[in-house]
Structure formats: C-alpha cells, structure tokens
C-alpha positions in Angstrom: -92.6 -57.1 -131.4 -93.7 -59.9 -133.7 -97.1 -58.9 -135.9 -100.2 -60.8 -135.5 -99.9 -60.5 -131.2 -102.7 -58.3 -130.3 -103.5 -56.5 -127.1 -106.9 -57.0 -124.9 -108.2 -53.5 -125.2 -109.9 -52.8 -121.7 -113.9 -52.6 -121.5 -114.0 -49.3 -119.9 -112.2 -47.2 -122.8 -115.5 -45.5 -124.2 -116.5 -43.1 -122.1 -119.5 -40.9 -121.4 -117.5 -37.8 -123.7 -117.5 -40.2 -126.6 -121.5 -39.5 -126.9 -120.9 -35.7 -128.2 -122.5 -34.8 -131.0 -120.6 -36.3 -134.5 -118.4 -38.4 -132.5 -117.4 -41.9 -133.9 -114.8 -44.8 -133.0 -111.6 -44.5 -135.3 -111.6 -47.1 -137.9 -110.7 -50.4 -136.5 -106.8 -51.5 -135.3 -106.1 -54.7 -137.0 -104.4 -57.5 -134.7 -102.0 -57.8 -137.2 -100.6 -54.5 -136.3 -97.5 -54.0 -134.4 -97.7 -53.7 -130.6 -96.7 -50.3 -130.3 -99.7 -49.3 -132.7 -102.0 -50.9 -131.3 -101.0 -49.3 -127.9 -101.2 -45.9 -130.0 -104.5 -46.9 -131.7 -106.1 -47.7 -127.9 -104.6 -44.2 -126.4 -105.4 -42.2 -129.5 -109.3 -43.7 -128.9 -109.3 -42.2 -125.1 -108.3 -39.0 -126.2 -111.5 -39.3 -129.1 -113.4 -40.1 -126.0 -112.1 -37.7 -124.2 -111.5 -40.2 -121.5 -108.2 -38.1 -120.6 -108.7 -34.5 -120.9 -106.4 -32.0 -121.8 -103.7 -30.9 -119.3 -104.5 -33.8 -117.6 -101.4 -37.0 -116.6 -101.6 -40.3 -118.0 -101.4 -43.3 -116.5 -97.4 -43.9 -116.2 -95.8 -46.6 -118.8 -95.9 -49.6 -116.5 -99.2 -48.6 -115.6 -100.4 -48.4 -119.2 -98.0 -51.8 -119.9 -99.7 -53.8 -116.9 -103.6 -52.7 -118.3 -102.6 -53.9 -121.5 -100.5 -56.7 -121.0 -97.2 -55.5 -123.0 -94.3 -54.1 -121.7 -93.1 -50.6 -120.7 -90.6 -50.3 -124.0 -93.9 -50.8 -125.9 -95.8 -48.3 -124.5 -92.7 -45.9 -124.7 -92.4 -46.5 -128.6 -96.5 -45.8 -128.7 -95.9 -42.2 -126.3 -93.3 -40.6 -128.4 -95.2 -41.5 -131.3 -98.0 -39.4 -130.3 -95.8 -36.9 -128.7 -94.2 -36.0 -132.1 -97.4 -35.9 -133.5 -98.2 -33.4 -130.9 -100.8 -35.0 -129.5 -99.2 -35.9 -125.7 -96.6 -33.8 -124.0 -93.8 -34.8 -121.7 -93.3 -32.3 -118.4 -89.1 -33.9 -117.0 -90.1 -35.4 -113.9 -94.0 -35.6 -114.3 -94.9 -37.7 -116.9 -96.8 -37.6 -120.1 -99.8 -35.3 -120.1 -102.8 -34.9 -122.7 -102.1 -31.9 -125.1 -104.1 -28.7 -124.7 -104.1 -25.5 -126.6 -102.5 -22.3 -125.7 -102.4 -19.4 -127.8 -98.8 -19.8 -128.5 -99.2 -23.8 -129.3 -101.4 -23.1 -131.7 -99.8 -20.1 -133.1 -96.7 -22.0 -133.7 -98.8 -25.2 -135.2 -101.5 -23.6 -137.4 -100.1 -20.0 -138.4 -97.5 -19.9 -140.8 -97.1 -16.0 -141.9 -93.8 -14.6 -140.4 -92.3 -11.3 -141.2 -88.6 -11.2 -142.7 -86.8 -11.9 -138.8 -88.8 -15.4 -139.0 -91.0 -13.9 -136.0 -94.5 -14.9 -136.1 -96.8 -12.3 -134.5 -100.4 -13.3 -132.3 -103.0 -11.9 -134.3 -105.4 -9.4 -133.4 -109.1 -10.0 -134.7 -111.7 -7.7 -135.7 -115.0 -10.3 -136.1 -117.2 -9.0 -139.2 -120.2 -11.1 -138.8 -121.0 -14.7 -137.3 -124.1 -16.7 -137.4 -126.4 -19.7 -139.3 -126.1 -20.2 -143.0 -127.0 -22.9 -145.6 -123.6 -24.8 -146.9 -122.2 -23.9 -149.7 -121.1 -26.6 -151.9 -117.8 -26.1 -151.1 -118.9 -26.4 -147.6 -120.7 -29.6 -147.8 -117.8 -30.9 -150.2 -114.6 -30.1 -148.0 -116.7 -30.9 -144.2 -118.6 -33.7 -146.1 -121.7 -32.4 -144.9 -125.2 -33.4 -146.6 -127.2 -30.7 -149.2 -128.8 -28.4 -147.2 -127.0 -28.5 -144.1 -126.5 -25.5 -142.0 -122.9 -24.1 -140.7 -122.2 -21.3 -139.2 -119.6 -18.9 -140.7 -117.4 -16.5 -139.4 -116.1 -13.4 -140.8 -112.8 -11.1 -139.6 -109.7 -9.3 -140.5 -107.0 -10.6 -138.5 -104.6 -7.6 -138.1 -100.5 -8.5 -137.2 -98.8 -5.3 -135.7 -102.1 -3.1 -136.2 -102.4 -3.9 -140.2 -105.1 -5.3 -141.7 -103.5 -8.7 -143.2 -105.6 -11.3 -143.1 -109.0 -11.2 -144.4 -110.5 -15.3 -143.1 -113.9 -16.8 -143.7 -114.2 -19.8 -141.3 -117.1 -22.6 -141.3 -118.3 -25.0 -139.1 -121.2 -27.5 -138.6 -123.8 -25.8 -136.7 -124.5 -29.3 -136.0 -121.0 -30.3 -134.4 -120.8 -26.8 -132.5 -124.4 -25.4 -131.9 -124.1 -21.8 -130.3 -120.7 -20.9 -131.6 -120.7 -17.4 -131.6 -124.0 -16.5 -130.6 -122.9 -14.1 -127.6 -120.7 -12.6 -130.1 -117.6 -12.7 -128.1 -115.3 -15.5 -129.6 -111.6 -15.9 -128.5 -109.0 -15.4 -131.3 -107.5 -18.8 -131.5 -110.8 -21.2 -132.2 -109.0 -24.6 -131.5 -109.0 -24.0 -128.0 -112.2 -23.3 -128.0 -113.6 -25.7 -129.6 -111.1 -28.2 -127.2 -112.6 -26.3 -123.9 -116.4 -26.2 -124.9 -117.1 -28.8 -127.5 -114.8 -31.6 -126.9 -113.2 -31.4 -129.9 -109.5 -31.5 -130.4 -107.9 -30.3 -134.0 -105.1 -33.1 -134.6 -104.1 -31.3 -138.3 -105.0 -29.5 -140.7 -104.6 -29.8 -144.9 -104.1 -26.9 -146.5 -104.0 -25.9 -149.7 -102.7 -22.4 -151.4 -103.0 -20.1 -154.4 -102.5 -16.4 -155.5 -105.8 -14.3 -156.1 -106.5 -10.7 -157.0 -107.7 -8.5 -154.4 -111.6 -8.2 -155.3 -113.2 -4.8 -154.3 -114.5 -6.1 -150.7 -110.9 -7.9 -150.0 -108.9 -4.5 -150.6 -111.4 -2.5 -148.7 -110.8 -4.4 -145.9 -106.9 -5.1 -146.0 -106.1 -1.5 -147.4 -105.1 -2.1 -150.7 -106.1 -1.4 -154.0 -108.2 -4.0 -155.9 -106.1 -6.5 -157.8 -103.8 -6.5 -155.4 -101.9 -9.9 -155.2 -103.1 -11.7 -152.3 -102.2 -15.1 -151.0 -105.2 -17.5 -150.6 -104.6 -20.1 -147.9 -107.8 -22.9 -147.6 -107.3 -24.8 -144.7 -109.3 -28.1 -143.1 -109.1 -29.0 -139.5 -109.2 -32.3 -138.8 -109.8 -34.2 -135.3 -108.4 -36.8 -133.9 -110.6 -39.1 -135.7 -110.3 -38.2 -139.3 -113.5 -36.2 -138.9 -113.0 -33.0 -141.3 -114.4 -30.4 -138.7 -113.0 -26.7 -139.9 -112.8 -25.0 -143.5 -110.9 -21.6 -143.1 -110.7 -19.6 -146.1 -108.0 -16.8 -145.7 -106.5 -14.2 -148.0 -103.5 -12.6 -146.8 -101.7 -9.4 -148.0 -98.1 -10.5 -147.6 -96.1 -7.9 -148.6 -94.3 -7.7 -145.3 -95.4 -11.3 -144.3 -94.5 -14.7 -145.9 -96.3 -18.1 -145.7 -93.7 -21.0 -144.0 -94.2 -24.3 -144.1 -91.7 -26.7 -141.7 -91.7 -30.6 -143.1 -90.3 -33.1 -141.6 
C-alpha cells in the first residue's frame, strides 16, 4: 500500500475503559504510515481502551476492512502483526480473539528459569509482606513516578519443586492499582491480575541482569550461605501503551536452574 493514504479512524474507538486511572492515547499514527500500521495502531488503541476484552472475538477481517475502508489483505498483514507480538490469538475456525492471561501463557512469556531438561516449572509463592510505601528512587526512576509517590511493594520466595529459588521484590503505583493486596490473598501470576481487575494488560517486559552475592537476609531465605552467587533479574512491565507499570526485582539461586532468553 502506497504511504501517505490514511485511514478514517471511527468516532466510537474510545471507550468508557479508556477512563481507568493512568490511562492515555498511544502517541499519534502518522498518515504517512503504511496501511497495515495504521490498521495495527487503530486495533492496538481498542485493546488500550479496553474496547475488546480479553478472550473476547474480534470483528472478522472484512468486517474490520469495511469500518475502515481498506481491504481484507490489509487487515490480515495488521492481525498477524499483533498476533506475533502476542497480543491477538487465532482459534482455526473462530477467528482472532483478544489475548488473555493464563498461568501457563504467562509462564512461558515472562519466566525464564528452566532446569537442565529445558522444563520450566509453575512457581509456588510464599508472600512475605505487601502493602503502601514511599518510592524509592529507583522506583520513581524505572515507573517514572514523581518524588514522594507511594507504591505498593510486595515481598515472596517463589519456591520451584519445593525449594526456595527465587527471592522477588515487586512494585507498583498504588495510584494505578489501589487495593492491591490488601486482603492479603494475591494469585501467583500478577499479569492476570492486573488484566482481570485493573484493566491493565502487560505487553513486555525489559529486563536487565547481573550476578550478586547472597546478603544475610537473601540466604536466609533461599537456604544458602551468605555470598552465595545469586542471579539478579530486574524486570519492567510495560502495557500496551508504553506506560512502564511493574518493576520486579528478583534474585534467584540457580544452581539447578538457568535463566533463557528466546530472540527472534
């Protein structure tokens, strides 16, 4: 498709969900985009605005093609964009449905220790302490939150097999997800969570990873001694529209685990 055609992006895309708290528009499409982006650019916005939940169908290709006046090849090129993004999911037969998070999916997207097989193991979770806190700097610097904003941070040893592996500081805006943990009974796997009850879908995640010496409170609670070599993994969760939402700080004892990475 020839750049500098644009499509007529319907009036009715923002919806009531995009008024939850933090949310914004993504930055703006240019016109001089290809089709197929733009397409992408105006589906990717619904799912912001949570227009289309998850698990639920979207409109078929020459549905989509007819609202915005380009054809169905278009909207195809757009889909499996998104799709390998992880964003949309195709079901043989049924269409293209809006992504949700399982414990498996996000296992398999976001948790990258496997023993020596290559098997990756659902965690158990032991949650140390959750509530209100002041941001740290390194808080406010990697959520870009202003001085004196409050998160809330969660503590827990995440055990694979029954061992104590994973020792994992996580932080949020209290702002973006007031009452997170305040019943004390938080699932394992946050991103669903945060998808089901706050409207807020984790499209990736930066992360960024160095070795660390056990300190006295990190061997007491993984079972080794202090100065142990651990592997510390800092992670931000970001949403569909480059909002950073998540830091996760974790230190992992991987002497029978090992951190992989797919690329590509």
């Amino acid at each position: 498709m020839a750049a500098g055609k644009s499509i007529t992006i319907p009036k009715d895309t923002k919806s009531a969900g995009a008024n939850r708290a933090g949310a914004k528009r993504a930055p703006v499409m240019s016109d001089r985009a290809p089709l197929y982006e733009q397409v992408g650019y105006f589906i990717r916005q619904r799912l912001i605005d949570n227009y289309w939940k998850p698990g639920t169908a979207l409109p078929s290709e020459i549905e989509l093609g007819k609202e915005l006046g380009v054809s169905q090849g278009t909207v195809r090129k757009a889909l499996d964009d998104m799709v390998a993004d992880h964003l949309l999911y195709r079901r043989q037969g049924l269409g293209t449905f809006v992504s949700e998070y399982t414990d498996r999916r996000a296992l398999y997207l976001f948790f990258n220790l496997m023993d020596e097989q290559g098997t990756r193991v659902l965690p158990e979770n032991n949650i140390l302490e959750c509530g209100p806190r002041k941001a740290s700097k390194l808080e406010c610097d990697r959520l870009r939150l202003r001085a004196n904003a409050k998160v809330i941070r969660l503590s827990r040893v995440r055990s694979l097999k029954g061992v104590p592996t994973i020792l994992e500081t996580i932080s949020v805006s209290q702002r973006l997800f007031p009452g997170l943990g305040r019943d004390g009974n938080l699932p394992p796997h946050l991103y669903r969570h945060y998808q089901t009850e706050y409207g807020i879908s984790i499209a990736k995640a930066d992360e960024r990873a160095r070795a660390i010496a056990a300190s006295d409170q990190q061997a007491a609670h993984l079972n080794v001694e202090p100065g142990s070599p651990l592997l510390e993994i800092e992670r931000v969760a970001i949403t569909l529209d480059a909002k950073p939402v998540e830091l996760r700080v974790s230190r992992c004892e991987t002497s029978v685990y090992q951190f992989c990475a797919e690329r590509g």
